[in-house]
C-alpha positions as CSV (number, residue, x, y, z in Angstrom):
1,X,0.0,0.0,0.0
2,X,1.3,3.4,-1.1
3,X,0.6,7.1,1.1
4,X,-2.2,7.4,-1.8
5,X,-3.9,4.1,-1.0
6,X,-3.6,4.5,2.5
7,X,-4.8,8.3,2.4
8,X,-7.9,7.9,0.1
9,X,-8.9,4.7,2.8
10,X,-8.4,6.9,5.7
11,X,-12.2,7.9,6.5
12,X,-13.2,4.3,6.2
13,X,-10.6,3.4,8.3
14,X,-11.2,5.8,10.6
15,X,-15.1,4.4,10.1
16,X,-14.5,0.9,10.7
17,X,-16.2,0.2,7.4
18,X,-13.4,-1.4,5.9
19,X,-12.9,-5.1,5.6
20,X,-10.2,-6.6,8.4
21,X,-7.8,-7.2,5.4
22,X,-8.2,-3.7,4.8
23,X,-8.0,-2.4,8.0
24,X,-4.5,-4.3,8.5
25,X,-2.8,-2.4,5.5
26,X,-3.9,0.8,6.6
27,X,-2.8,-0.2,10.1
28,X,0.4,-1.3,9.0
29,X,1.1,1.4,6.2
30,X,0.5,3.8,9.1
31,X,2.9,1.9,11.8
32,X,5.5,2.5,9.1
33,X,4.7,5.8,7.3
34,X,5.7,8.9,8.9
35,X,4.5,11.0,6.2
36,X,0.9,9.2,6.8
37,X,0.5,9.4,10.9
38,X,0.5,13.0,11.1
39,X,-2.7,13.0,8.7
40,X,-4.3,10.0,10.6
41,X,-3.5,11.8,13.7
42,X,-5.5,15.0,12.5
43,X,-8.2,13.1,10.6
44,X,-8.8,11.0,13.7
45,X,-9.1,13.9,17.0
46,X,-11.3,16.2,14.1
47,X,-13.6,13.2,14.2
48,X,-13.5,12.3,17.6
49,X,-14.5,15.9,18.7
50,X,-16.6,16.6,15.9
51,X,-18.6,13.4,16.9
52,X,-18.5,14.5,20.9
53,X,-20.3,17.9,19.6
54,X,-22.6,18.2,17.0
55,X,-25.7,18.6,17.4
56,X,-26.9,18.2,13.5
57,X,-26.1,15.5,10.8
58,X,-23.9,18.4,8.9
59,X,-20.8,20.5,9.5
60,X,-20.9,23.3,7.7
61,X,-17.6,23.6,5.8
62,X,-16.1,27.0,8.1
63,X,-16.6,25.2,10.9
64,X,-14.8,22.4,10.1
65,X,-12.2,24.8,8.6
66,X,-12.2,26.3,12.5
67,X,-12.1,23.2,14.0
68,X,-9.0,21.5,11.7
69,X,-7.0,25.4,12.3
70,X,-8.1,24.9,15.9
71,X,-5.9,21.2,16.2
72,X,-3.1,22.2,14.5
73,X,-2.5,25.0,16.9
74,X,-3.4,23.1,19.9
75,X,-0.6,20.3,18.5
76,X,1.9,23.0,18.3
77,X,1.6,23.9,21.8
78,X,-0.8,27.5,20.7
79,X,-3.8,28.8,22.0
């Protein structure tokens, strides 16, 4: 599996809606991409607290803009 492969399969992954072959190669690709973790990493907490706070089926696309901005400053150590 290339960073392409493993990129376009990360919302499934991050899903569960992959099969458990599936799910392996991303796991795997990701255990030994550096280039890849850093995208999983931000795809996963954006899920994780979008999921622990909407309210409606639909993020509009500034707040998810907000929201992505908001991560990467919080992993850099900013306010």
């Amino acid at each position: 599996m290339d960073c392409s492969d493993c990129l376009e399969r990360l919302h499934p992954y991050l899903d569960r809606e992959l099969s458990e072959r599936e799910l392996d190669e991303v796991r795997v690709h990701l255990d030994e991409c550096g280039g890849c973790e850093p995208v999983f990493v931000l795809e996963r907490v954006f899920l994780e607290r979008l999921r622990g706070s909407a309210t409606s089926d639909v993020c509009p696309d500034e707040v998810r803009e907000r929201l992505i901005l908001r991560i990467r400053q919080d992993a850099r150590g900013g306010s």
